[in-house]
C-alpha positions as a printed NumPy array, in Angstrom:
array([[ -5.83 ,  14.894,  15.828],
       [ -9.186,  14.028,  14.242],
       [-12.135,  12.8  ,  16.058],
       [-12.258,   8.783,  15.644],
       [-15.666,   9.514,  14.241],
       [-14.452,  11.516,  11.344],
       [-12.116,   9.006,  10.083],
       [-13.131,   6.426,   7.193],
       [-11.873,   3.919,   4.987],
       [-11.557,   2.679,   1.537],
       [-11.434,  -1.137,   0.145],
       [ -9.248,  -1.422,  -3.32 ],
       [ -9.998,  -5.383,  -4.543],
       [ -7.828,  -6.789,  -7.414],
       [ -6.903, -10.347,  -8.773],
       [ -2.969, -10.679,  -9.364],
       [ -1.092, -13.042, -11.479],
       [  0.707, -14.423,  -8.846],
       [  0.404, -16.927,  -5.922],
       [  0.051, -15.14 ,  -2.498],
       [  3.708, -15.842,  -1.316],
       [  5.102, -14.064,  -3.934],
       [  2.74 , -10.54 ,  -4.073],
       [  3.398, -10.904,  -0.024],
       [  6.862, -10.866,  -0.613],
       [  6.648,  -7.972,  -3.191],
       [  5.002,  -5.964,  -0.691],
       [  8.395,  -6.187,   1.946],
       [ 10.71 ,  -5.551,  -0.951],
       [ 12.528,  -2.608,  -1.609],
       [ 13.18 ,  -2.957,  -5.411],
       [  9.656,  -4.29 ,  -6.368],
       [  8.242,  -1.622,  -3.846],
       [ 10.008,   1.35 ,  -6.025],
       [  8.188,  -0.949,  -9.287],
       [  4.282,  -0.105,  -8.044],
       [  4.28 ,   1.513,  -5.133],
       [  2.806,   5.41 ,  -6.099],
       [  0.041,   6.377,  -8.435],
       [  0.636,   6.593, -11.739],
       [  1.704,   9.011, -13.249],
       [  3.791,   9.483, -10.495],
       [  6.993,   7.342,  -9.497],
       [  8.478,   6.013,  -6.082],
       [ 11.829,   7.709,  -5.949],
       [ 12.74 ,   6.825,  -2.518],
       [ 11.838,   3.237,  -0.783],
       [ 13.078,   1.923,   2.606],
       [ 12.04 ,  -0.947,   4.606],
       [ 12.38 ,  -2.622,   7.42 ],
       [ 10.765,  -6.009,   6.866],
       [  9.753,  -7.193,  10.787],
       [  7.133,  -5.971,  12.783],
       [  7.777,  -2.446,  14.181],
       [ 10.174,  -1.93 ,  11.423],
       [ 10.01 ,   0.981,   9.45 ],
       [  8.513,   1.962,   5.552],
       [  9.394,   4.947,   4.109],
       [  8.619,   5.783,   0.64 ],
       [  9.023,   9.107,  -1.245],
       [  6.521,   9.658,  -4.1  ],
       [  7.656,  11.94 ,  -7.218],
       [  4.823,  13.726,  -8.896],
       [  6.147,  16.603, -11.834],
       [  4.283,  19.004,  -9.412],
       [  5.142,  17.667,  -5.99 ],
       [  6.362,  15.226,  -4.064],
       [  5.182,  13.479,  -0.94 ],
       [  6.899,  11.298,   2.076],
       [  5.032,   8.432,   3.489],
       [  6.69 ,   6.797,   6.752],
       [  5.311,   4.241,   8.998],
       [  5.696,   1.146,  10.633],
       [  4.845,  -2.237,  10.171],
       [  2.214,  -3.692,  12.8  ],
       [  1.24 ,  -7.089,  11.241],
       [  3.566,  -9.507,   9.202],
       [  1.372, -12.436,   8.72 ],
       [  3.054, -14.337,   5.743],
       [  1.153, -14.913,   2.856],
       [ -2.256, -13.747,   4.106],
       [ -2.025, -10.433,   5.692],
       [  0.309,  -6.593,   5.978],
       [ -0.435,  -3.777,   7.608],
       [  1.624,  -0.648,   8.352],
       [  0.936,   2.564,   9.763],
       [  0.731,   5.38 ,   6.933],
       [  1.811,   9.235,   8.143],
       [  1.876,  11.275,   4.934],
       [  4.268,  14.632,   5.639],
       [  0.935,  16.606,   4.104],
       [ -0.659,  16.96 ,   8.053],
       [ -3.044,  13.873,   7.437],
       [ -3.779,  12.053,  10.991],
       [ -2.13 ,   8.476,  10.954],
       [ -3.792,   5.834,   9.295],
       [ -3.496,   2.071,   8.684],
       [ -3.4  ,   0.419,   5.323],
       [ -3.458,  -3.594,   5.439],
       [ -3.153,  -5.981,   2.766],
       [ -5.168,  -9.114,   2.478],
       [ -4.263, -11.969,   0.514],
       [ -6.051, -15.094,  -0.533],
       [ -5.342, -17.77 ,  -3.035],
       [ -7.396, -17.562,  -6.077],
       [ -7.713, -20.136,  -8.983],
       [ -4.061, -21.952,  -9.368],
       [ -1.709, -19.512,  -9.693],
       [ -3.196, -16.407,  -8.573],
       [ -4.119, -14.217,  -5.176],
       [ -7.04 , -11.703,  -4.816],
       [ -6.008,  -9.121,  -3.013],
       [ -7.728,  -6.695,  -0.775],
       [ -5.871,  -3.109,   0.163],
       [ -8.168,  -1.489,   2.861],
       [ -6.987,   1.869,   3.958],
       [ -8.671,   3.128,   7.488],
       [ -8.72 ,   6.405,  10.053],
       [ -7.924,   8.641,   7.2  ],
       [-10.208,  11.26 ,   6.545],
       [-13.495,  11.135,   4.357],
       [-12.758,  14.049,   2.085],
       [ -9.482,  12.255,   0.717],
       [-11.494,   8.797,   0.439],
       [-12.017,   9.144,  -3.428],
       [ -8.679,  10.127,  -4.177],
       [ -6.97 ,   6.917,  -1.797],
       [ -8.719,   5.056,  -3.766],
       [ -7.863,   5.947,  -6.842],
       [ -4.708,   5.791,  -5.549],
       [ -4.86 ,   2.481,  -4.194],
       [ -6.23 ,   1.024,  -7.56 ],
       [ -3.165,   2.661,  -9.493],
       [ -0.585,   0.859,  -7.154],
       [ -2.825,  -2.637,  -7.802],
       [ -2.569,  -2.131, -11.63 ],
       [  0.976,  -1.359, -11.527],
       [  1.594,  -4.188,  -9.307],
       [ -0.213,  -6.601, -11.289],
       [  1.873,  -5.163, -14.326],
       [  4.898,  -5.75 , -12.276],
       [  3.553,  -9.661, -11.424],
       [  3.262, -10.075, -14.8  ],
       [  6.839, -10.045, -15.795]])
């Protein structure tokens, strides 16, 4: 396992068309989940989850020259404000956290925060990247 001290983070902000109760709900559902949840190009072909803490999320993400497994666990369920599970990608990465913030914003909308932490600093750039794929396509999937 990494030193602590090698790990670091990236913060993905976005504004979505939808009130914080429903992107929080979004988050913990399988069928929305499969909607956003990989960078595009790529697609999620494979979504479980356990919605309760210590319940499990396991999401398989199809690229046309790969595909990865993400499992983890859920360690906060704070409805609407806050989500954060564990993320263990089956590519030897060290476990790291991802949590969702959400805040009301304007009348029918929620700014949301994605901050992904303990992962390490050469695969920063792309995780974020990453992480502002999955807002765009969630925000497209808000939208309908």
């Amino acid at each position: 396992m990494s030193d602590e001290r090698e790990l670091s983070g990236v913060r993905v902000a976005r504004v979505l068309p939808a009130r914080p109760e429903r992107v929080y709900d979004a988050w913990l559902d399988q069928r929305s989940l499969r909607a956003f949840m990989c960078p595009a190009p790529g697609e999620a072909t494979e979504v479980a989850v356990e919605a309760r803490l210590g319940g499990r999320l396991r999401v398989v993400m199809t690229f046309a020259d790969r595909q990865i497994e993400i499992n983890g666990e859920f360690v906060a369920l704070e409805r609407p404000a806050r989500l954060s599970f564990t993320w263990r990608p089956d590519t030897g990465e060290p476990e790291s956290i991802v949590t969702v913030l959400l805040a009301p914003h304007g009348d029918d909308q929620t700014h949301m925060t994605i901050i992904h932490t303990r992962q390490p600093p050469a695969r920063a750039s792309s995780y974020r990247s990453g992480w502002s794929s999955v807002s765009d396509r969630l925000a497209d999937y808000l939208a309908r």
